[in-house]
VEXDREN-2710 file (C-alpha; in Angstrom, 1 decimal):
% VEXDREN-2710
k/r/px/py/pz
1/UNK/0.0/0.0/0.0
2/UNK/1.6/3.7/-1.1
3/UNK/2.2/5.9/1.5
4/UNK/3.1/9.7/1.6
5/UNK/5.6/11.3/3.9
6/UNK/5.1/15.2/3.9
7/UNK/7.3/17.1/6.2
8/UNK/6.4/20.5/7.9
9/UNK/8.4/22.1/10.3
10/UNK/9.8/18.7/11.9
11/UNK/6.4/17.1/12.3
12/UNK/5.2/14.3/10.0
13/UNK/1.8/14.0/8.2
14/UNK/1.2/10.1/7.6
15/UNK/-2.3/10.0/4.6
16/UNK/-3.1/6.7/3.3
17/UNK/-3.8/5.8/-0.4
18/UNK/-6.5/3.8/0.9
19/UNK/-8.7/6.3/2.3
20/UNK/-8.8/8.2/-0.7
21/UNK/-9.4/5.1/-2.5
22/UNK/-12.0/4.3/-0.6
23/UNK/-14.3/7.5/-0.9
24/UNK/-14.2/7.1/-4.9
25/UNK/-15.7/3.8/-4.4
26/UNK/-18.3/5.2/-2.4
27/UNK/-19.3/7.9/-4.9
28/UNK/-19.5/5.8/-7.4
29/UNK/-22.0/3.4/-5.5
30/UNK/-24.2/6.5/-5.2
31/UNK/-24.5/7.5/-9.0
32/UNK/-24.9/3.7/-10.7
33/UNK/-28.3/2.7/-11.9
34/UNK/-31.3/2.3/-10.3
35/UNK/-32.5/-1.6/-9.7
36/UNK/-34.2/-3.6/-12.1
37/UNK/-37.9/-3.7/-11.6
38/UNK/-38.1/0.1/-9.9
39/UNK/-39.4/3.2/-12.6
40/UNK/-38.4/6.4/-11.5
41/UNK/-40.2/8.4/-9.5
42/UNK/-41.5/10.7/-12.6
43/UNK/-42.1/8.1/-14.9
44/UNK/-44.4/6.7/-12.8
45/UNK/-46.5/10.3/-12.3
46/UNK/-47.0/10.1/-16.1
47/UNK/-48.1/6.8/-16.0
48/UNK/-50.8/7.8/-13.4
49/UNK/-52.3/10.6/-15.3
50/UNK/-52.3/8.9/-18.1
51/UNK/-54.6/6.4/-16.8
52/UNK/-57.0/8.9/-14.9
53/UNK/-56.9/10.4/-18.5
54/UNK/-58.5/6.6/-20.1
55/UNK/-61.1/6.7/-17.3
56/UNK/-62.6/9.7/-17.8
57/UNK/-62.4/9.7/-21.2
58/UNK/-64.5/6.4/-21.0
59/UNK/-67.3/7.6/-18.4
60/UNK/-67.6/10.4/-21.1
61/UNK/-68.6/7.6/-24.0
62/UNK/-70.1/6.0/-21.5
63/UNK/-72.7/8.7/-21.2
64/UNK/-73.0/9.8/-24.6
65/UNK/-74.2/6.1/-25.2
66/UNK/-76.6/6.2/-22.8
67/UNK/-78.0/9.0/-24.1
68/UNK/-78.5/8.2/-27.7
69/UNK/-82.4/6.6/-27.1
70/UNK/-83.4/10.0/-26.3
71/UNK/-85.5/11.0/-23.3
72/UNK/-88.1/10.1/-21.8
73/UNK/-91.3/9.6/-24.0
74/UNK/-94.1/12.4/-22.7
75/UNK/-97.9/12.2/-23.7
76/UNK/-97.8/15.2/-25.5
77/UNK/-95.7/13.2/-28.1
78/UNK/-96.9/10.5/-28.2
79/UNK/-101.1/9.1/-29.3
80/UNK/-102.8/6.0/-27.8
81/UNK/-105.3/3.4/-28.7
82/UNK/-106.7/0.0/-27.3
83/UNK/-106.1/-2.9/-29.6
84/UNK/-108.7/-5.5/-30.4
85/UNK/-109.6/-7.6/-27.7
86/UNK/-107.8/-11.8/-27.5
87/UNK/-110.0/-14.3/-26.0
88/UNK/-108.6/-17.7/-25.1
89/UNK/-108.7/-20.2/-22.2
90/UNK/-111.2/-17.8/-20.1
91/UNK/-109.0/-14.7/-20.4
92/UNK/-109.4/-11.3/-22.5
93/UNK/-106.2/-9.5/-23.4
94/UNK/-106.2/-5.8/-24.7
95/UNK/-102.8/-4.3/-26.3
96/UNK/-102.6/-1.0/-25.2
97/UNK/-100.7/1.0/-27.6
98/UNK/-98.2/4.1/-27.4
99/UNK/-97.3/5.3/-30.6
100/UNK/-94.2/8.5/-30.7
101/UNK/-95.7/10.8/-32.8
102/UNK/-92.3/13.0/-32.3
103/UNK/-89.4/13.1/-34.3
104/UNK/-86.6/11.8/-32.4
105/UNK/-86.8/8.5/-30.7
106/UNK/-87.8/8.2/-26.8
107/UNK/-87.8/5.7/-24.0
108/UNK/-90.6/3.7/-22.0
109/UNK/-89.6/2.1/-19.2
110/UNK/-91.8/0.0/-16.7
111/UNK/-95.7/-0.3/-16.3
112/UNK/-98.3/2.7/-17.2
113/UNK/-100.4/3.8/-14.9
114/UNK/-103.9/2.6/-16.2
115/UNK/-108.0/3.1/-15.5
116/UNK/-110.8/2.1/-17.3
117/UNK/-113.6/5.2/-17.4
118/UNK/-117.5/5.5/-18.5
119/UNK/-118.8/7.9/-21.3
120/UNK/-119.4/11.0/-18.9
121/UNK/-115.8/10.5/-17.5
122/UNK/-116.8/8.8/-14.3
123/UNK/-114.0/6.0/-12.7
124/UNK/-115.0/2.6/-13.1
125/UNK/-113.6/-0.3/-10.7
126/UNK/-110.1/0.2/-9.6
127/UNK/-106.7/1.3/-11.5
128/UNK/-105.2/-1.9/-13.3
129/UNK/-102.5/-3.9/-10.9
130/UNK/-99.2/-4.6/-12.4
131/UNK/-98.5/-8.0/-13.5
132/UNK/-95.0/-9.8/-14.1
133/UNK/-91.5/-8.3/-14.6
134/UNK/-90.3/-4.5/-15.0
135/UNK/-88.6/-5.5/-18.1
136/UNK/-85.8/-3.4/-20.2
137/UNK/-86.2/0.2/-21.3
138/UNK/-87.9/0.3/-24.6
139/UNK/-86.4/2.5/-27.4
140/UNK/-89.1/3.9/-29.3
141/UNK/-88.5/5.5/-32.7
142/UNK/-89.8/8.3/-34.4
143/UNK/-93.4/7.1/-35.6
144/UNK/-92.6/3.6/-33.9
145/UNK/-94.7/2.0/-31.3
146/UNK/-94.6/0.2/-27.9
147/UNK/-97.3/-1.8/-25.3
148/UNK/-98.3/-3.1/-22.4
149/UNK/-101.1/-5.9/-22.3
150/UNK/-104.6/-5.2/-20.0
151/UNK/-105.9/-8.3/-18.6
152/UNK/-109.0/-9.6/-17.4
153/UNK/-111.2/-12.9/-17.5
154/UNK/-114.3/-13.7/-18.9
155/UNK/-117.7/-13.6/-16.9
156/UNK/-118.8/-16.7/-14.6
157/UNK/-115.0/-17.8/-13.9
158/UNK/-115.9/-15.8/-10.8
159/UNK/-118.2/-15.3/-7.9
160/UNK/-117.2/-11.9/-8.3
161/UNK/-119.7/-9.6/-10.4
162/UNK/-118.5/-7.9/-13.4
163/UNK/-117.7/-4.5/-13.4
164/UNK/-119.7/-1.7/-15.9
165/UNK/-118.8/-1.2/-19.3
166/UNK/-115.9/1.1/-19.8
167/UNK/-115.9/3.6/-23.2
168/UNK/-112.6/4.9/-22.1
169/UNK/-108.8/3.8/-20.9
170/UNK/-107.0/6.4/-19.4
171/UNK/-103.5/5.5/-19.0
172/UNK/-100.2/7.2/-17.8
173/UNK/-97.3/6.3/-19.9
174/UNK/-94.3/5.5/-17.3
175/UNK/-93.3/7.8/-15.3
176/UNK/-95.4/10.8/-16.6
177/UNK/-97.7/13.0/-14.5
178/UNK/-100.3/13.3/-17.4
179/UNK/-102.5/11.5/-18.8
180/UNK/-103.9/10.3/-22.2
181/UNK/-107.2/8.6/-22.7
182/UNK/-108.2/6.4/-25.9
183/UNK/-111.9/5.2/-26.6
184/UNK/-112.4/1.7/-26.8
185/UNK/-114.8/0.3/-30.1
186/UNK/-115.6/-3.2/-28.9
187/UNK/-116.3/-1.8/-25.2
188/UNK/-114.1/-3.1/-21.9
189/UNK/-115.5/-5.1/-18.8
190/UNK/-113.6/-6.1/-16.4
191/UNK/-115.1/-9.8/-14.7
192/UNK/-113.7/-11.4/-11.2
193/UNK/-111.9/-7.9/-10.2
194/UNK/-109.2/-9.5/-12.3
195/UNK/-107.5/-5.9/-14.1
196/UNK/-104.0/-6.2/-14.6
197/UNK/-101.3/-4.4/-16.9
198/UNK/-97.8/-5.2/-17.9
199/UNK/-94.9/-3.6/-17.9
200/UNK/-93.5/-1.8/-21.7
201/UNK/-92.8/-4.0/-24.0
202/UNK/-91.5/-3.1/-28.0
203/UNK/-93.6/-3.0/-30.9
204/UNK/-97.6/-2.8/-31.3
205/UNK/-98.4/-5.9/-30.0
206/UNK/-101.4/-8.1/-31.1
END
């Protein structure tokens, strides 16, 4: 190992080689690079944002999507009428109509709201129960139609009498505060207390 002497004044100064040897090493530990498997500190930041960007970009897709079967269908745009009634095993089915007389598409979703009525506008039995599933939301197009089925059952399945002949059906579409009313040619009687309505469903129907 090297030594050096330096001499001042009579006293000696004794440095190793080694010391000075030893602090290079040192410094060089400290600037190598970084392990294998670790990303700087700043690469990692980007990599962040850059993800947060993806996400939102998708929610924002996401809701445009959702968007493009329009809104809600209202009365105002849309017309209604009572299909022609289907008689089989005992029970009467009526297809109760919504047709979007608007020009952009719309959406029904769930069960209208429905009563039967006399001529002079009088309430006749009870507002139709809902029968089966919620089902999907219904896309309607411009000029395109959707239903819902009223149900009853013929007379003398019952003890219970028949109700009065109804002229009108007043319903309210799903979730809409107004209502629309449609005559009904062949007349509607409810037998048994049995009045029921289902949920939305595409197209006219029967």
């Amino acid at each position: 190992m090297a030594h050096i002497t330096l001499t001042n004044r009579g006293k000696v100064v004794v440095a190793t080689m080694a010391a000075v040897a030893a602090m290079g090493v040192t410094a060089c530990q400290g600037s190598g690079p970084e392990p294998e498997g670790k990303a700087p500190a700043s690469a990692a930041s980007q990599d962040g944002a850059a993800a947060t960007g993806s996400a939102t970009a998708g929610e924002e897709i996401g809701s445009k999507a959702g968007s493009a079967g329009g809104g809600r269908c209202e009365s105002s745009s849309m017309s209604l009428r009572v299909g022609n009634a289907d008689i089989g095993a005992g029970n009467i089915r009526y297809a109760l109509v919504f047709t979007n007389k608007g020009r952009s598409a719309c959406t029904l979703n769930g069960f209208p709201g429905v009563s039967l009525l006399a001529k002079d506008g009088q309430t006749i039995g009870k507002a139709a129960e809902r029968e089966g599933a919620k089902g999907k939301p219904v896309t309607v197009p411009a000029g395109g139609s959707a239903h819902a089925v009223l149900h009853t059952i013929n007379d003398g399945l019952s003890d219970k009498p028949c109700w009065k002949g109804a002229s009108l059906v007043k319903a309210y579409p799903p979730g809409s505060k107004e209502a629309m009313t449609a005559r009904v040619a062949s007349g509607l009687r409810v037998c048994g207390d049995e009045f029921t309505v289902t949920a939305v469903a595409a197209g006219a129907g029967a």
